[in-house]
LUMKEBA-379699 format. One record per atom (N, C-alpha, C): x, y, z. Coordinates in steps of 0.001 Angstrom, whole numbers, padded with zeros to 6 digits, always signed. Atoms other than C-alpha are relative to their C-alpha. Example, Ala and Ser with C-alpha at 12.3 -4.5 7.8 and 13.67 -1.06 7.14 Angstrom:
BEGIN
+000890-001190+000000/+012300-004500+007800/+000900+001200+000000/-000820-001190-000060/+013670-001060+007140/-000770+001090+000730/
//
This chain:
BEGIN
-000727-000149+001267/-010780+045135+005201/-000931+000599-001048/+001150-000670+000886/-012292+047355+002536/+000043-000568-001111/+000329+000614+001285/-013447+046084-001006/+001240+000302-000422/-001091-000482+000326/-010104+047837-002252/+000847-001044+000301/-000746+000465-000989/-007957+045649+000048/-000344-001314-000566/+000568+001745+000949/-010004+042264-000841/+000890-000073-001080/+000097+000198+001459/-009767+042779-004420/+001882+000175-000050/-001626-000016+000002/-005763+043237-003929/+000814-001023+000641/-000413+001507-000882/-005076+040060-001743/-000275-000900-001029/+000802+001325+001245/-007287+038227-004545/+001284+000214-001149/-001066-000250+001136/-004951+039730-007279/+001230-000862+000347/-001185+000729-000470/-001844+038754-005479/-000093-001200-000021/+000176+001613-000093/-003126+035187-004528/-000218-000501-001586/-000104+000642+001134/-003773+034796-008253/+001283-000300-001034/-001237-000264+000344/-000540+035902-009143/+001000-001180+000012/-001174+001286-000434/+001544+033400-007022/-000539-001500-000293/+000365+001076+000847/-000961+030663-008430/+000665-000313-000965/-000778-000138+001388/-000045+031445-011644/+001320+000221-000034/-001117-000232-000069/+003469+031744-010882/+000666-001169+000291/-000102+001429+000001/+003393+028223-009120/-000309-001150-001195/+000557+001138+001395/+001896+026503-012422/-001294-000341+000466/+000909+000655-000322/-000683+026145-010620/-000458-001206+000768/-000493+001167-000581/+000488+023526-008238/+000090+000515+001283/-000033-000143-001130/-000200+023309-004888/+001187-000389+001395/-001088+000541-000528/+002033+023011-002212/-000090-000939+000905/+000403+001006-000510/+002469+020325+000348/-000626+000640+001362/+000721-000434-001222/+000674+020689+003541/+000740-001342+001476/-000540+001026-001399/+001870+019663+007276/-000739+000549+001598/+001520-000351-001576/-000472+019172+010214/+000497-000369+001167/-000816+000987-001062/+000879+018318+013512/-001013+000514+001447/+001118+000072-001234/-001123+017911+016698/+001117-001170+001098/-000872+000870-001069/+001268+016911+020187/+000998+001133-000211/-001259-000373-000585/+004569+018086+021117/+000648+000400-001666/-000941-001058+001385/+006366+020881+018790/+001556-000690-000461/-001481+000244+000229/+009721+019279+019121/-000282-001631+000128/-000057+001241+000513/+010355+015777+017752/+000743-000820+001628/+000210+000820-000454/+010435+012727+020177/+001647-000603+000332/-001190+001009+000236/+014069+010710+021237/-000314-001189+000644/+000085+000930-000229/+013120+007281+021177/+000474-001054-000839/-000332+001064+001021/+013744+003899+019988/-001082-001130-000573/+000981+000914+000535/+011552+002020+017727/-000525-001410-000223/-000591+001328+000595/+010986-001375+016875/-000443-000245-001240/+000489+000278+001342/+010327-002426+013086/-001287-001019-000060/+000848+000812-000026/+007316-003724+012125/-000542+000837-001242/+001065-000271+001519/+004474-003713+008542/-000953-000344+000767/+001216+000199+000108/+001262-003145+009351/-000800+000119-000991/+001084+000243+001556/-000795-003999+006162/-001347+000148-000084/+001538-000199-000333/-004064-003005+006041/-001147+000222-001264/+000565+000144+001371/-006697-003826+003280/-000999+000842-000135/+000766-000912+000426/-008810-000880+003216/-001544-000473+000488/+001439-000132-000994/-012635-000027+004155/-000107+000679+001551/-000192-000506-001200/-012861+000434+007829/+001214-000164+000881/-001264+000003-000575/-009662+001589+009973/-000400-000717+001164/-000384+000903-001036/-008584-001432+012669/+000263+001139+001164/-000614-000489-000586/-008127+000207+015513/+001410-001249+000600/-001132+000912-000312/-005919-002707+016823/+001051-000136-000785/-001367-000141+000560/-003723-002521+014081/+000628+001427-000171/-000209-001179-000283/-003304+001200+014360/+001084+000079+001670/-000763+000643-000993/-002279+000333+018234/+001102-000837-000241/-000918+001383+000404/-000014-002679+017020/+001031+001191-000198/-000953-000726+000857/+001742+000291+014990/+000493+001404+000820/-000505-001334-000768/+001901+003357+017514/+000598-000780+001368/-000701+000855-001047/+003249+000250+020168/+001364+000098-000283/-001211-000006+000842/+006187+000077+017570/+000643+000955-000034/-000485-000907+000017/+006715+003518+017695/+000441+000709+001203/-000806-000006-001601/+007548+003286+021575/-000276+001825+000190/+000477-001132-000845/+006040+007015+022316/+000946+000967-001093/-000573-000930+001609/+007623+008650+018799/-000854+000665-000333/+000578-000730+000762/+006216+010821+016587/-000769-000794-001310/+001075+000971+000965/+003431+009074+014677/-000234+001307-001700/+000016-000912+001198/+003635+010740+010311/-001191-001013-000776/+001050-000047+001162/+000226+010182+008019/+000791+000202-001483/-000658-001217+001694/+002005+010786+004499/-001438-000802-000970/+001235-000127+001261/-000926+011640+001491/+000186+000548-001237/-000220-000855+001363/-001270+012777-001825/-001282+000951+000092/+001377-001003+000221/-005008+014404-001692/-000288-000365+001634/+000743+000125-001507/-007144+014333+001400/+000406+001191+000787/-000496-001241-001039/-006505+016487+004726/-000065-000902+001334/-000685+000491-001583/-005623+015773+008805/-001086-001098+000369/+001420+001106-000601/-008685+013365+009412/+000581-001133+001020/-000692+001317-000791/-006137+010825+010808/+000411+000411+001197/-000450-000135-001928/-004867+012842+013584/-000802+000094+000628/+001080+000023-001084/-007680+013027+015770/+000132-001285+000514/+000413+001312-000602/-008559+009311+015277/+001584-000808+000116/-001330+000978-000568/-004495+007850+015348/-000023+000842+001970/-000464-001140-000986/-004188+010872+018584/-000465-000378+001138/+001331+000599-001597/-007419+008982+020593/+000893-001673-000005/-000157+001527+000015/-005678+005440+020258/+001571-000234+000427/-001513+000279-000294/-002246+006315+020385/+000904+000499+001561/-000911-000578-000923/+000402+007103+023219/+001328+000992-000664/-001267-000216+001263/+002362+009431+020700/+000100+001420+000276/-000119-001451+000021/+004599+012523+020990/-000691+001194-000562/+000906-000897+000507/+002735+013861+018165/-000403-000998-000836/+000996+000329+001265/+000756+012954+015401/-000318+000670-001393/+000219-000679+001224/+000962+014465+011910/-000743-000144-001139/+000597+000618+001054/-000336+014290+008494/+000878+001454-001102/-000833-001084+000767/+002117+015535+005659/-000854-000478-001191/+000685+000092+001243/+000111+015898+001931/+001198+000498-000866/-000403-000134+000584/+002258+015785-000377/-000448-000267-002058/+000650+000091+001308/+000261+016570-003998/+000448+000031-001197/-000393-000537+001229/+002516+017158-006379/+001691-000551-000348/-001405+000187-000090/+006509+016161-007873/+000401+001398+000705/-000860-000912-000565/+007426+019365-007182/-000034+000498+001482/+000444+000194-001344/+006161+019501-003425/+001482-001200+000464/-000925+000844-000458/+008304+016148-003015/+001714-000280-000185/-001328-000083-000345/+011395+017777-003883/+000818+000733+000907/-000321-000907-001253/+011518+020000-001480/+000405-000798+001293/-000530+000297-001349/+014166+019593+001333/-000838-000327+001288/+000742-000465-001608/+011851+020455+004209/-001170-001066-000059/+001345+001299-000337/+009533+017443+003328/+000529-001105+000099/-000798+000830-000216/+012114+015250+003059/+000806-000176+001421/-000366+000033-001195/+013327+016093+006606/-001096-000079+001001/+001062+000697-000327/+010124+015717+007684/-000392-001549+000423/-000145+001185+000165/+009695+012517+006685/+001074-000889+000912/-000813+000484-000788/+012898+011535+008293/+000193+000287+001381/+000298-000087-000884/+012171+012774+011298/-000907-000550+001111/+000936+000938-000271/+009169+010501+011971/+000694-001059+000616/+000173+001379-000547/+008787+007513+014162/-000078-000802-001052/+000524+000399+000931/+006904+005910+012271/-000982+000213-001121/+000578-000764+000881/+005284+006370+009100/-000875-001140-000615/+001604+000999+000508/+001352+005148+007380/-000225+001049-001333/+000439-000258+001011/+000718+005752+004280/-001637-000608-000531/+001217+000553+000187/-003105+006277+003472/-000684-000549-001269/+000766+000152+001442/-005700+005307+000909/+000107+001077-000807/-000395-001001+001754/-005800+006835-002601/-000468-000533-000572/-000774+000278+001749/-004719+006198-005857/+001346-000303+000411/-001463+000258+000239/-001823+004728-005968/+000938+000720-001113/-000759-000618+000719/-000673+006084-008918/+000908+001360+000490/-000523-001839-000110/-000201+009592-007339/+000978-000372+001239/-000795-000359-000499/+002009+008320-005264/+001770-001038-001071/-001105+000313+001352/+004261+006590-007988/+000231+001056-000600/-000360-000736+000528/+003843+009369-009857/+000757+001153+000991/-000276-000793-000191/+004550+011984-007850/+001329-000125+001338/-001261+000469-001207/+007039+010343-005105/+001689-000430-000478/-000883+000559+000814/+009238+008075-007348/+001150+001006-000295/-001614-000513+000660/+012835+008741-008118/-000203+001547+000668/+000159-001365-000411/+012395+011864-005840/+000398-000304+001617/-000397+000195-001413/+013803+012743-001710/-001241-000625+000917/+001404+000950-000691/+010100+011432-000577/+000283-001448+000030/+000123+001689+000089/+010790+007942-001649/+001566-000437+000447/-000918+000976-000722/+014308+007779-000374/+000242+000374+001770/-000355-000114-001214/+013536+009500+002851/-001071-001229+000848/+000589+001617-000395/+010975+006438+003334/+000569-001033-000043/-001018+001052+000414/+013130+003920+002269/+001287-000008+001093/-000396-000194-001141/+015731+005706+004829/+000002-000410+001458/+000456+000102-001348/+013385+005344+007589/-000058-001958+000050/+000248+001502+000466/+012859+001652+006560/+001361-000970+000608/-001091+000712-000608/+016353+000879+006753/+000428+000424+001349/-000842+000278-001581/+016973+002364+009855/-000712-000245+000932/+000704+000789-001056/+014386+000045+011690/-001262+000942+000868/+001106-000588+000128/+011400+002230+011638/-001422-000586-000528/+001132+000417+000470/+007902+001062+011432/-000636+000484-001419/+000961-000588+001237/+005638+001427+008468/-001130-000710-000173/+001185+000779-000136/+001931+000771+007645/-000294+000686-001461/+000285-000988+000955/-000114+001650+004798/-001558-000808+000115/+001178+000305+000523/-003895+000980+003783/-000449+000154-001485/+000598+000158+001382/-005648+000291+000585/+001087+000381-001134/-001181-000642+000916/-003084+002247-002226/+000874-000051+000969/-001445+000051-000881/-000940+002886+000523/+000601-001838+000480/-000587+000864-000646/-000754-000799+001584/+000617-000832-002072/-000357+000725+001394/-000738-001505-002640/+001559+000114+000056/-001535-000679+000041/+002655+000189-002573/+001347-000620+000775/-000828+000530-001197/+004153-001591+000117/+001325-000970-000786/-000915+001627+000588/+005752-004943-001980/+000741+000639-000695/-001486-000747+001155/+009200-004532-004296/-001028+000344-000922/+001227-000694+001146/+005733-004757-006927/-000902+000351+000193/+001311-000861-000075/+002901-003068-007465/-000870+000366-001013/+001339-000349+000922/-000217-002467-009220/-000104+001482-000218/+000034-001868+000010/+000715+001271-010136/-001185+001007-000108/+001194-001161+000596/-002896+002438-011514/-000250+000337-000794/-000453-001484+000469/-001010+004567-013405/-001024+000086-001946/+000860+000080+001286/-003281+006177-016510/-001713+000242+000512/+001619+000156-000487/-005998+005380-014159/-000961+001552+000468/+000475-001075-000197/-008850+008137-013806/-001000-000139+001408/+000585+000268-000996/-010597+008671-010748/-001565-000709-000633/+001527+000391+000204/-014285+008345-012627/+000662-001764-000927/-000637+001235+000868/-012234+004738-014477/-000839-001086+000918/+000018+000758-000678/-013755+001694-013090/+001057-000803+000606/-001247+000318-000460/-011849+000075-011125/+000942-001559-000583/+000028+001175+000977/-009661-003018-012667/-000553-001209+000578/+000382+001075+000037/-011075-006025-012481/+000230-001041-000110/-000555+000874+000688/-010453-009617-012888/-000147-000347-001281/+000783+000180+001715/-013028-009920-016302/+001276+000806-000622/-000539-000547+001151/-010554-007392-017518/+001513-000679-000365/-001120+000119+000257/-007403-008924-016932/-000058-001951-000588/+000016+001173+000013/-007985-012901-016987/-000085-000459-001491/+000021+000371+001279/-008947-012922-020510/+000974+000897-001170/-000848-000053+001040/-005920-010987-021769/+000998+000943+001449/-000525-000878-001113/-003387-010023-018837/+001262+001133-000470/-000963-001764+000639/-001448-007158-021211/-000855+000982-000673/+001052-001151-000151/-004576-005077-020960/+000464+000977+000003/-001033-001097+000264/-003211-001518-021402/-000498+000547+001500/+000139-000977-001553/-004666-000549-017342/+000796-001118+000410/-000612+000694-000535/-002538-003535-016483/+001607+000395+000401/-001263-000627-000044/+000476-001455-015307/+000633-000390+001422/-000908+000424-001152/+003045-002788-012731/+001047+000673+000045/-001327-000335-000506/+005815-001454-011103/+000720-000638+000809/-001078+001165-000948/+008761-002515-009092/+001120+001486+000571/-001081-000662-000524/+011177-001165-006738/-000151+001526+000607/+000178-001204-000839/+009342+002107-005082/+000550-000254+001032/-001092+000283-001780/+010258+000643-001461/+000519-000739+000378/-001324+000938-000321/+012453-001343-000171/-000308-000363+001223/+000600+001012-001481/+010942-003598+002935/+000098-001245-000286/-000302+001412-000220/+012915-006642+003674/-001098-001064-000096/+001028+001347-000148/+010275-008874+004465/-001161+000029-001096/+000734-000476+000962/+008120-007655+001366/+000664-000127-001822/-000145+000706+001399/+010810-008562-001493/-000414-000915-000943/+000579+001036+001050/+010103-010365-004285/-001442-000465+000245/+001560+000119+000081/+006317-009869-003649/-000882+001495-000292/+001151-001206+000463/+003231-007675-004578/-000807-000423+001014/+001387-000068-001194/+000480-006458-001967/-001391+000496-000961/+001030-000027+000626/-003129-006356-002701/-001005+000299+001226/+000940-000217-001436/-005984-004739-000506/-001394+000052-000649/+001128+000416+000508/-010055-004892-000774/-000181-001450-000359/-000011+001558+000633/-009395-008461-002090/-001026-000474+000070/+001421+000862+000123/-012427-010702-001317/-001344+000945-000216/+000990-000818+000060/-014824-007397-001238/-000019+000472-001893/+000103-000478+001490/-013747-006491-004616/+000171-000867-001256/+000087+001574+000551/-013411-010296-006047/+001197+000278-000520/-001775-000265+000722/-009530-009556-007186/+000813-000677+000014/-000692+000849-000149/-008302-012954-007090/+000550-000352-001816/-000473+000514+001413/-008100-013280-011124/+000983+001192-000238/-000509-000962+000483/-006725-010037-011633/+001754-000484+000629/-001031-000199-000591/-003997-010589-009089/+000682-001561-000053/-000493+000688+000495/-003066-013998-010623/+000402+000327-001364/-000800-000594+001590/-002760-012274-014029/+001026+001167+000509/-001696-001506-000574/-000204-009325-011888/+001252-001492+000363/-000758+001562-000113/+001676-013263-010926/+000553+000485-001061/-000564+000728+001366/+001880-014461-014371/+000713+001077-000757/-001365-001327+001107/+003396-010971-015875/+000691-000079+000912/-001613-000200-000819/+006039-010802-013171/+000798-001004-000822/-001552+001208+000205/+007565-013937-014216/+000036+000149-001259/-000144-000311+001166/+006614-013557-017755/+000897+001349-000721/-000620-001562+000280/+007992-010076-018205/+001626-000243+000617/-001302+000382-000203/+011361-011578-016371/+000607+000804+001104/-000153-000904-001500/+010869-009331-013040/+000695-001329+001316/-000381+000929-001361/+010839-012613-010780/+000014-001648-000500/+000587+001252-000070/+010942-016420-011005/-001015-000228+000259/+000833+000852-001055/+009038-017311-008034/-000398+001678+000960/+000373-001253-001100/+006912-013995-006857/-000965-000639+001189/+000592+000665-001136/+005019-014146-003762/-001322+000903-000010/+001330-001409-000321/+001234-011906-002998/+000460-000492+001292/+001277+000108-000999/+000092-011004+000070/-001523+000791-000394/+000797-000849+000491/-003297-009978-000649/-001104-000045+001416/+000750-000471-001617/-005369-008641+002623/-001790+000245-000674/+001378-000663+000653/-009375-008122+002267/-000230+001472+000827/+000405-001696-001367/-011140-004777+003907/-000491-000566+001142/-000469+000378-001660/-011259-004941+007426/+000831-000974+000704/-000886+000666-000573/-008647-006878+007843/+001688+000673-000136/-002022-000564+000079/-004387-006054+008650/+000469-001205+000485/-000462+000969-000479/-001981-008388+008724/+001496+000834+000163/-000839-001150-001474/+000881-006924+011730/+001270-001046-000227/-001629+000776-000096/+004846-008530+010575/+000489+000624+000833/-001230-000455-001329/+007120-008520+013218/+001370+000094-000980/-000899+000434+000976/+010703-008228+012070/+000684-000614-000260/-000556+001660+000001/+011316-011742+012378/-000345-000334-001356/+001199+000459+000897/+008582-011784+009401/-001076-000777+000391/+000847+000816-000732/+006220-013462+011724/-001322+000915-000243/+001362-000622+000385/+002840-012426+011191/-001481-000669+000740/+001436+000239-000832/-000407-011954+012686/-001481+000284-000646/+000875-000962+000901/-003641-011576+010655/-001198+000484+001299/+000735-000855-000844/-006670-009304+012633/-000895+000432-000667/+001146-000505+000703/-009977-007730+011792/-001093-000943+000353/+000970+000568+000572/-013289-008548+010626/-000340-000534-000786/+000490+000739+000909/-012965-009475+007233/+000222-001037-000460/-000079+001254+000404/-012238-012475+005461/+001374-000071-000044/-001551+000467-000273/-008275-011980+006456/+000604+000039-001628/-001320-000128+001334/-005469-012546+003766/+000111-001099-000455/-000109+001316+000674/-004701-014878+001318/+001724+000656-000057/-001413-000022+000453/-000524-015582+000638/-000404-001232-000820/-000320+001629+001005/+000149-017186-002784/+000981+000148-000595/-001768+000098+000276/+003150-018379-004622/-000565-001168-001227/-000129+000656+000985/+003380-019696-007827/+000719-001026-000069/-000615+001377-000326/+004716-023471-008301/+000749+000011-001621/-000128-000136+001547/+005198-022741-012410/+000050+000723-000552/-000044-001487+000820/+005871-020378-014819/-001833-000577-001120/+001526+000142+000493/+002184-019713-016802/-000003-000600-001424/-000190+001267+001011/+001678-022195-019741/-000420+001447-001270/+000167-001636+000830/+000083-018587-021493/-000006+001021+000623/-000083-001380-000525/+000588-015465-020660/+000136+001197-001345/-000595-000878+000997/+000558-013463-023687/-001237+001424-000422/+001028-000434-000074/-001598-010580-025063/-000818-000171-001128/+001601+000270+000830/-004945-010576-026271/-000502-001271-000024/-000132+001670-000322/-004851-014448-025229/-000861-000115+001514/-000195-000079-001369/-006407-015724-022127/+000558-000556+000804/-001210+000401-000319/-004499-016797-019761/-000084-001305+000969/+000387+001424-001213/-003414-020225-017897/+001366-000393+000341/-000880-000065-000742/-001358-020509-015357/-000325-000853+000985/+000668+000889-000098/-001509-023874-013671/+000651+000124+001812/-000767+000281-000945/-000684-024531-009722/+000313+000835+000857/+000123-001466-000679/-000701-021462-007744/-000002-000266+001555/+000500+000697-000924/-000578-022516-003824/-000236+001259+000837/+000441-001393-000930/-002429-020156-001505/-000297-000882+001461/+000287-000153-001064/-003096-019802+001812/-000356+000587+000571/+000908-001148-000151/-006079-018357+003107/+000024-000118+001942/-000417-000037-001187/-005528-016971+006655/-001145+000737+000419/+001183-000910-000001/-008665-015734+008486/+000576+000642+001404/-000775-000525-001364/-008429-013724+011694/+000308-000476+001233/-000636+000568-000559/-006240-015042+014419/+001298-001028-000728/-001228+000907+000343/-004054-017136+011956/+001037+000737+000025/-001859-000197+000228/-000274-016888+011327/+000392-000407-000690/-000858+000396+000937/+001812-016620+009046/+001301+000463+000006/-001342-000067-000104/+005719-016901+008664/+000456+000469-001519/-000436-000795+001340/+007138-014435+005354/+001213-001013-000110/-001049+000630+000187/+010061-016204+005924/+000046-001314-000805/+000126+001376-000007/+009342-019779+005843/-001125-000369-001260/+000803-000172+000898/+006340-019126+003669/-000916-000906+000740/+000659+000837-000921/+003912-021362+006514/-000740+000893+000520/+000808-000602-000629/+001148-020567+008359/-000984-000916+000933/+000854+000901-000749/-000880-021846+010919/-001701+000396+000364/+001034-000974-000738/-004673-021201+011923/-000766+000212-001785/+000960-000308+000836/-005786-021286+008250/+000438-001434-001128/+000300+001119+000837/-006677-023572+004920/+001209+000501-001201/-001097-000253+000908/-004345-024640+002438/-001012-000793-001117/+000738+000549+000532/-005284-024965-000953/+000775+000375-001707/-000053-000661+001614/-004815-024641-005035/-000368+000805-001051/+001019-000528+001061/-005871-022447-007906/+000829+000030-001516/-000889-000349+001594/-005058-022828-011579/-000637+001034-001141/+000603-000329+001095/-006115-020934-014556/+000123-000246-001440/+000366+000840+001430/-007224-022642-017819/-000772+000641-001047/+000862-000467+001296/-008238-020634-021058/-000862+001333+000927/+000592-001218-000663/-009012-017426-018246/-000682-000287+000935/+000485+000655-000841/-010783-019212-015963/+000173-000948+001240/-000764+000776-001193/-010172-020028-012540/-000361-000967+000678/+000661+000600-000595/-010259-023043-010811/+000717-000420+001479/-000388-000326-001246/-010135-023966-007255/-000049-001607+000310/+000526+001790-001322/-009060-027880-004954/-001131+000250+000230/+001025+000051-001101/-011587-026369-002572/-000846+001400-000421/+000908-000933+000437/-014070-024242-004697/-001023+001079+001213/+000921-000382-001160/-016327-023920-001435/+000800+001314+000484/-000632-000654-000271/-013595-021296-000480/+000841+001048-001251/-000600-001088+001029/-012829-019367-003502/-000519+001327-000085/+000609-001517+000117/-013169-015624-003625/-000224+000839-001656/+000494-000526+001186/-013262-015202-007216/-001271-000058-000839/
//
């Protein structure tokens, strides 16, 4: 190609930049079989708290997908997942759709995508970008789609944030932002990064609760008792529920709601509020008395349904003037 030729491809490509706004489009990677899969699935959440990918819960989740078409959906990143889902799995294919932008996720052809999937994992991030840019758009009801019609789903770190009716949106948040904290929320939980949402997806066994990943690595037990006390305060829920997973650990619902926790790390805590919070207001700190958790390490069980578990410690946490306290301190992650 001669300098002439370059310099006229470059023009053009700047052109249709600038013509797009400057907005990239979505990207779709596929590795396996060109033509989509006819099988039948079985439903299942694989939850996964970020850090290092399980392979066993990866397996758990391409088992579910009975020899389907295994979908990655992203906001930033690139294919990294198909290789390593591609070595573990038994799967027609293996994709990875990026979807960066609203206007990317209104497009038909990603939305049939999407619905075309086995099953579908949503990776780490930002959460926000996928609130922002999914929400009230054919992305979030062709997930929701797949959901109801007895299709697996997984997610990790942001992706597994996203999972519950609520959620810790981000939103506002900058990548260089630290990340939130409990110091920031415990001593006034209507902090202005304290942003929740409700109602991105729709997974039965996940109503009327919020997911939480990193947990014990990133000490996020105050924070995610002050995301509690605004649900009920704000008049979202009575009686919400967490699951909150640490890194290297997934916890694998069947769609009984039966549950299995797995990994290396310090497993999942499920808690459930017994009281509405005695304060909750802002610029106040906050106390919220009675909280009952249940810390599940790997091999326990737990029942979504029943709200029980076997294989791990049961225990209390209240918070008094911002400050948390614990029955069995020896076991507190905050």
């Amino acid at each position: 190609m001669t300098y002439k030729s370059r310099s006229l491809v470059l023009l053009v490509a700047l052109l249709v930049l600038s013509a797009t706004g400057r907005a990239a489009s979505y990207k779709y990677i596929r590795i396996g079989e060109k033509k989509d899969a006819q099988t039948t699935p079985s439903f299942g959440i694989a939850m996964m708290g970020g850090g290092s990918d399980l392979d066993a819960a990866f397996r758990w989740l391409c088992d579910k997908a009975n020899g389907g078409d295994f979908l990655i959906l992203r906001a930033r990143g690139d294919d990294g997942y198909n290789s390593y889902v591609n070595g573990l799995c038994k799967a027609n294919s293996v994709a990875t759709l990026i979807i960066p932008n609203r206007k990317s996720a209104q497009k038909p052809a990603v939305a049939d995508i999407i619905r075309h999937a086995t099953v579908i994992f949503i990776a780490g991030g930002n959460q926000a970008r996928y609130v922002n840019f999914w929400r009230g758009t054919p992305v979030q009801d062709a997930i929701n789609a797949n959901i109801a019609a007895g299709k697996p789903i997984g997610g990790t770190s942001a992706g597994l944030a996203v999972l519950g009716e609520f959620a810790y949106g981000s939103l506002g948040d900058k990548p260089k932002d630290n990340d939130l904290a409990s110091t920031d929320v415990l001593p006034n939980p209507y902090f202005k990064r304290v942003t929740l949402v409700r109602d991105f997806l729709k997974i039965p066994q996940l109503e009327n609760t919020i997911t939480d990943s990193h947990f014990a690595k990133r000490d996020r037990m105050g924070r995610t008792l002050g995301f509690l006390a605004r649900i009920i305060q704000d008049g979202w829920s009575k009686n919400p529920r967490e699951v909150a997973i640490d890194e290297k650990s997934a916890v694998l619902v069947e769609a009984d709601g039966k549950a299995t926790v797995v990994g290396s790390g310090k497993g999942a805590y499920f808690l459930r509020p017994t009281q509405t919070p005695d304060i909750c207001k802002e610029n106040m700190p906050l106390t919220f008395r009675n909280i009952s958790v249940y810390e599940a390490p790997a091999g326990a069980r737990f029942d979504l349904t029943s709200w029980a578990g076997a294989g791990g410690i049961s225990y209390t946490l209240s918070v008094v003037n911002g400050v948390v306290r614990s029955t069995q301190p020896e076991n507190a992650v905050y």
